[in-house]
C-alpha positions as protocol buffer text, in pm:
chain_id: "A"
residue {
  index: 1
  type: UNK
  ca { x: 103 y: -3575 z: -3147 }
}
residue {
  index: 2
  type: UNK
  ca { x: 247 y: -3222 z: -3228 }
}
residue {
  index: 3
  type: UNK
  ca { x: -5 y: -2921 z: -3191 }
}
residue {
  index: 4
  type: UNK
  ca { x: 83 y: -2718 z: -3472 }
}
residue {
  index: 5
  type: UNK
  ca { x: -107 y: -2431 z: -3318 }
}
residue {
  index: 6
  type: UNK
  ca { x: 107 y: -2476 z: -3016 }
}
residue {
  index: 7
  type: UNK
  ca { x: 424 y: -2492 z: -3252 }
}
residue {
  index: 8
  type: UNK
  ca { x: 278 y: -2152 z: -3416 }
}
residue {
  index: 9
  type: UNK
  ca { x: 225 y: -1976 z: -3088 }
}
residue {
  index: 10
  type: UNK
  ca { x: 534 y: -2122 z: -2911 }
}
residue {
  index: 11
  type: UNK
  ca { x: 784 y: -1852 z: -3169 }
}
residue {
  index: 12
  type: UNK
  ca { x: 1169 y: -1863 z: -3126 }
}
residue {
  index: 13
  type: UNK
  ca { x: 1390 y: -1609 z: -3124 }
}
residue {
  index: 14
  type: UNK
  ca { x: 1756 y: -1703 z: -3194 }
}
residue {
  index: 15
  type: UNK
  ca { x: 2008 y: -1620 z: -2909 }
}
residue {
  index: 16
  type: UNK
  ca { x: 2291 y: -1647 z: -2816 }
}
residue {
  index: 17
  type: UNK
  ca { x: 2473 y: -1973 z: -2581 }
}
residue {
  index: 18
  type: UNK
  ca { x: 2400 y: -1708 z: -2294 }
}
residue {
  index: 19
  type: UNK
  ca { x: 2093 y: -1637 z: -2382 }
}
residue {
  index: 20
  type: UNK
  ca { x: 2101 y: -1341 z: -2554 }
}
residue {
  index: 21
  type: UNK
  ca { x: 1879 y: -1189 z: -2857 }
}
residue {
  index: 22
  type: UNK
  ca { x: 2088 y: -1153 z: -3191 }
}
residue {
  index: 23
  type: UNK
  ca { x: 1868 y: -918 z: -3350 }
}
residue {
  index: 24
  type: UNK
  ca { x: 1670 y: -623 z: -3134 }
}
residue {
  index: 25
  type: UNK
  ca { x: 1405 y: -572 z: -3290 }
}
residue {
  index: 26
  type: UNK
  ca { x: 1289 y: -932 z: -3200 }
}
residue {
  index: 27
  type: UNK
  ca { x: 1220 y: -832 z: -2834 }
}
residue {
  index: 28
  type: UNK
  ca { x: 916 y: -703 z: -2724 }
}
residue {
  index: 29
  type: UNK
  ca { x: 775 y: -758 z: -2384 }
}
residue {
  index: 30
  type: UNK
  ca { x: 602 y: -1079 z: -2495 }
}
residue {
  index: 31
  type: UNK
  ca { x: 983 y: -1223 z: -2563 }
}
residue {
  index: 32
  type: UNK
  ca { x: 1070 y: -1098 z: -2225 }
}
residue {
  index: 33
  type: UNK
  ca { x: 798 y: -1275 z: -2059 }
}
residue {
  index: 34
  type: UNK
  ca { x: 942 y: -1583 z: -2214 }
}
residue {
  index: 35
  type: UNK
  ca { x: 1312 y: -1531 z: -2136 }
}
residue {
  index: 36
  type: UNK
  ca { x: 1211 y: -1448 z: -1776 }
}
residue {
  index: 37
  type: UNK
  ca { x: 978 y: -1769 z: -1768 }
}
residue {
  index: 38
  type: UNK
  ca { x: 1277 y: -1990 z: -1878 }
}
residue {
  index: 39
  type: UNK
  ca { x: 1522 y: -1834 z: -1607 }
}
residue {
  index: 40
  type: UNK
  ca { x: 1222 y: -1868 z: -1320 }
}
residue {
  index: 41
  type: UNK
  ca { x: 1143 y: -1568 z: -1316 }
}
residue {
  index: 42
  type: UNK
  ca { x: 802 y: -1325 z: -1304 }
}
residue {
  index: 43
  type: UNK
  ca { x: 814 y: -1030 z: -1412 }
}
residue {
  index: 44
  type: UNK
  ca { x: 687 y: -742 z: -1179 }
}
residue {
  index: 45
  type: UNK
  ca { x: 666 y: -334 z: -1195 }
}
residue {
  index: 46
  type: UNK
  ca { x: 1007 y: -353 z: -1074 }
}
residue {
  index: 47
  type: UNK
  ca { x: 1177 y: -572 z: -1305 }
}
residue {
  index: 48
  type: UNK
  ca { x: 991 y: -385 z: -1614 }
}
residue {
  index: 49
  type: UNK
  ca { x: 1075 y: -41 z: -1463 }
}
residue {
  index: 50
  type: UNK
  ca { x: 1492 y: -177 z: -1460 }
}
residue {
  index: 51
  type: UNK
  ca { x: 1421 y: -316 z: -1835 }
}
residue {
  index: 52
  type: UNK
  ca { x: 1261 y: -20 z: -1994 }
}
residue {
  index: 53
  type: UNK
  ca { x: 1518 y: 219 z: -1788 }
}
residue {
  index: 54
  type: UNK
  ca { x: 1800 y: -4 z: -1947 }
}
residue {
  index: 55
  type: UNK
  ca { x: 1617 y: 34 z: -2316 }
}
residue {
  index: 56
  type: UNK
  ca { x: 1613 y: 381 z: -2309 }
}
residue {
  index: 57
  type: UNK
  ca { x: 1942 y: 428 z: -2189 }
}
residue {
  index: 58
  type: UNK
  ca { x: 2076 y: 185 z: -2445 }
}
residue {
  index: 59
  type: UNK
  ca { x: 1912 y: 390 z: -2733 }
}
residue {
  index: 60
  type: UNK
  ca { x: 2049 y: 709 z: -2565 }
}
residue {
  index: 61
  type: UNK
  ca { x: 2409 y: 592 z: -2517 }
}
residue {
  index: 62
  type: UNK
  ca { x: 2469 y: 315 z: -2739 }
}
residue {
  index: 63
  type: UNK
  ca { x: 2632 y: 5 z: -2546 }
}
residue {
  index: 64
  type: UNK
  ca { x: 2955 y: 219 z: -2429 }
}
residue {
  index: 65
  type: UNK
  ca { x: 2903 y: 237 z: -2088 }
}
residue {
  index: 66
  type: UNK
  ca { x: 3065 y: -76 z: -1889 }
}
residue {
  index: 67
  type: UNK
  ca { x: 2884 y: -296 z: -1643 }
}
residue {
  index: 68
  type: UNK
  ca { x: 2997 y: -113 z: -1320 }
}
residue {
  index: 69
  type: UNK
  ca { x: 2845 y: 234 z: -1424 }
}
residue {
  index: 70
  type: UNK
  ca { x: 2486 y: 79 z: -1523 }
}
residue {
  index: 71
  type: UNK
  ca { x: 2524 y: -113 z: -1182 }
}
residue {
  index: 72
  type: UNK
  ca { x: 2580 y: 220 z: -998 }
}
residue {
  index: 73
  type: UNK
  ca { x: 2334 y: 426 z: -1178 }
}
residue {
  index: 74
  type: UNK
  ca { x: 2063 y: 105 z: -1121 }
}
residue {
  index: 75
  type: UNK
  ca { x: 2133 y: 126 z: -761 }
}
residue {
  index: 76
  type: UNK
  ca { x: 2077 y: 519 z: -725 }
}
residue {
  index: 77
  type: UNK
  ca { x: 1785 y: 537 z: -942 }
}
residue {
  index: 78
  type: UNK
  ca { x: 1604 y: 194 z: -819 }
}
residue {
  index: 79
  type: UNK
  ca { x: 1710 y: 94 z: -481 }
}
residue {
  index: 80
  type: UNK
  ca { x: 1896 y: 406 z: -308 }
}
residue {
  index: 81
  type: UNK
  ca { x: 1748 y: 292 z: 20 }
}
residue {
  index: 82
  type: UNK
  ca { x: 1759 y: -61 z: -8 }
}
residue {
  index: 83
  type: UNK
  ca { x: 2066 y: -123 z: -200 }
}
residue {
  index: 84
  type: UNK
  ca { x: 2235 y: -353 z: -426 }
}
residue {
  index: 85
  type: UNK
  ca { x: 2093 y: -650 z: -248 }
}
residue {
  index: 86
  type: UNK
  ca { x: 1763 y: -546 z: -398 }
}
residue {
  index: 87
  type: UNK
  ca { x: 1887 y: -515 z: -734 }
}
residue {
  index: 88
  type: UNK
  ca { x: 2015 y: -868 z: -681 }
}
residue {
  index: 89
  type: UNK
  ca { x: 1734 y: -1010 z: -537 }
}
residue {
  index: 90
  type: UNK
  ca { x: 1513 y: -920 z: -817 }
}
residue {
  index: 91
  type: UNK
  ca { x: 1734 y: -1047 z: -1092 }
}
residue {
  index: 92
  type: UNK
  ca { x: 1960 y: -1335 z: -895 }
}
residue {
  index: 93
  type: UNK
  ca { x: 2206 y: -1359 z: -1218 }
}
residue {
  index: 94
  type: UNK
  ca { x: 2306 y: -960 z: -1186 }
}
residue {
  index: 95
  type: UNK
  ca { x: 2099 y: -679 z: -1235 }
}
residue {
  index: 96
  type: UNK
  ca { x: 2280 y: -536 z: -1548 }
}
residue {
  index: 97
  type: UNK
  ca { x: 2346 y: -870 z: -1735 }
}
residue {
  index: 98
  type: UNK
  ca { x: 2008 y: -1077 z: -1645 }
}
residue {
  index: 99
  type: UNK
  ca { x: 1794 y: -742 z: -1692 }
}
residue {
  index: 100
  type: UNK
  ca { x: 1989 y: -682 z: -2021 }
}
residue {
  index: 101
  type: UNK
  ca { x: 1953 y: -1018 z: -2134 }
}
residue {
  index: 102
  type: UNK
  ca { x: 1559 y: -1005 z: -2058 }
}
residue {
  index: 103
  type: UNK
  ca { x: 1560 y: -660 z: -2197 }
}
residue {
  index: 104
  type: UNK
  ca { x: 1666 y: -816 z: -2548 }
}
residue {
  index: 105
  type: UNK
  ca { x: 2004 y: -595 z: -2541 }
}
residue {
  index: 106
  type: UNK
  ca { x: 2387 y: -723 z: -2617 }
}
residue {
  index: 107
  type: UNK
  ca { x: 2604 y: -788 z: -2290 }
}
residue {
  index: 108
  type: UNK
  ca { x: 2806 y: -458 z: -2150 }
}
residue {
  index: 109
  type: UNK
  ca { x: 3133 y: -407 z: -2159 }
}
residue {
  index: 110
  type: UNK
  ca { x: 3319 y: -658 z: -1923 }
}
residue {
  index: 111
  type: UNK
  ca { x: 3002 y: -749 z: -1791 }
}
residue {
  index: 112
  type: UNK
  ca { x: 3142 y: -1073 z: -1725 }
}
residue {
  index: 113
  type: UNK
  ca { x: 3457 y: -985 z: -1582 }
}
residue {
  index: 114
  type: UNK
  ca { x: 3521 y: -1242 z: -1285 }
}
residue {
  index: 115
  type: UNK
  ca { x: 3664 y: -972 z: -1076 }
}
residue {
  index: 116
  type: UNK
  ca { x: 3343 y: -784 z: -1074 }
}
residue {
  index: 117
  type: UNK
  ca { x: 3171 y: -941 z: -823 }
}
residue {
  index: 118
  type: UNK
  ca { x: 2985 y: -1209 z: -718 }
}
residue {
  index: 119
  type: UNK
  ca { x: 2607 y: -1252 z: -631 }
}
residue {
  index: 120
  type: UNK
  ca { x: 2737 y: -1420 z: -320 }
}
């Protein structure tokens, strides 16, 4: 029988095949929560302190900047002594298009260009 509480709790946002948000202002860390729940993840100080860095720099400077810059400025400001690896580790499907994604803002630039890199 369908809990219509449940139903009202449960709310959707509409995204994207890949998972992102069409509309912005529909994220809040609640929605985050949610997306991160669905791709196995939980989120920690870390991940939150990558997805509100990524916020802010998205309402600073637009979405101009392409995947390889965020990536590099990531890994300074959030792992210079343990590296990309850690970046990786904490969001498995790339730090700047996973975090992005969970941070309820469009994909980058050739973020998905295959000769980017892989997380293997």
């Amino acid at each position: 029988m369908l809990d219509i509480n449940k139903s009202l709790s449960n709310t959707h946002h509409d995204s994207d095949p890949d998972g992102y948000l069409f509309e912005l202002e529909h994220w809040s860390p609640q929605v985050a929560n949610q997306l991160a729940a669905r791709e196995g993840l939980a989120l920690s100080d870390e991940h939150w302190g990558i997805i509100f860095h990524l916020r802010e720099h998205y309402r600073v400077h637009g979405n101009s900047e392409n995947a390889r810059v965020i990536l590099h400025e990531l890994e300074e400001r959030f792992s210079p002594v343990m590296g990309r690896g850690h970046l990786y580790r904490l969001f498995p499907e790339g730090p700047v298009s996973q975090a992005s994604r969970l941070a309820g803002l469009p994909p980058r630039p050739h973020e998905h260009d295959l000769s980017f890199g892989t997380v293997m």
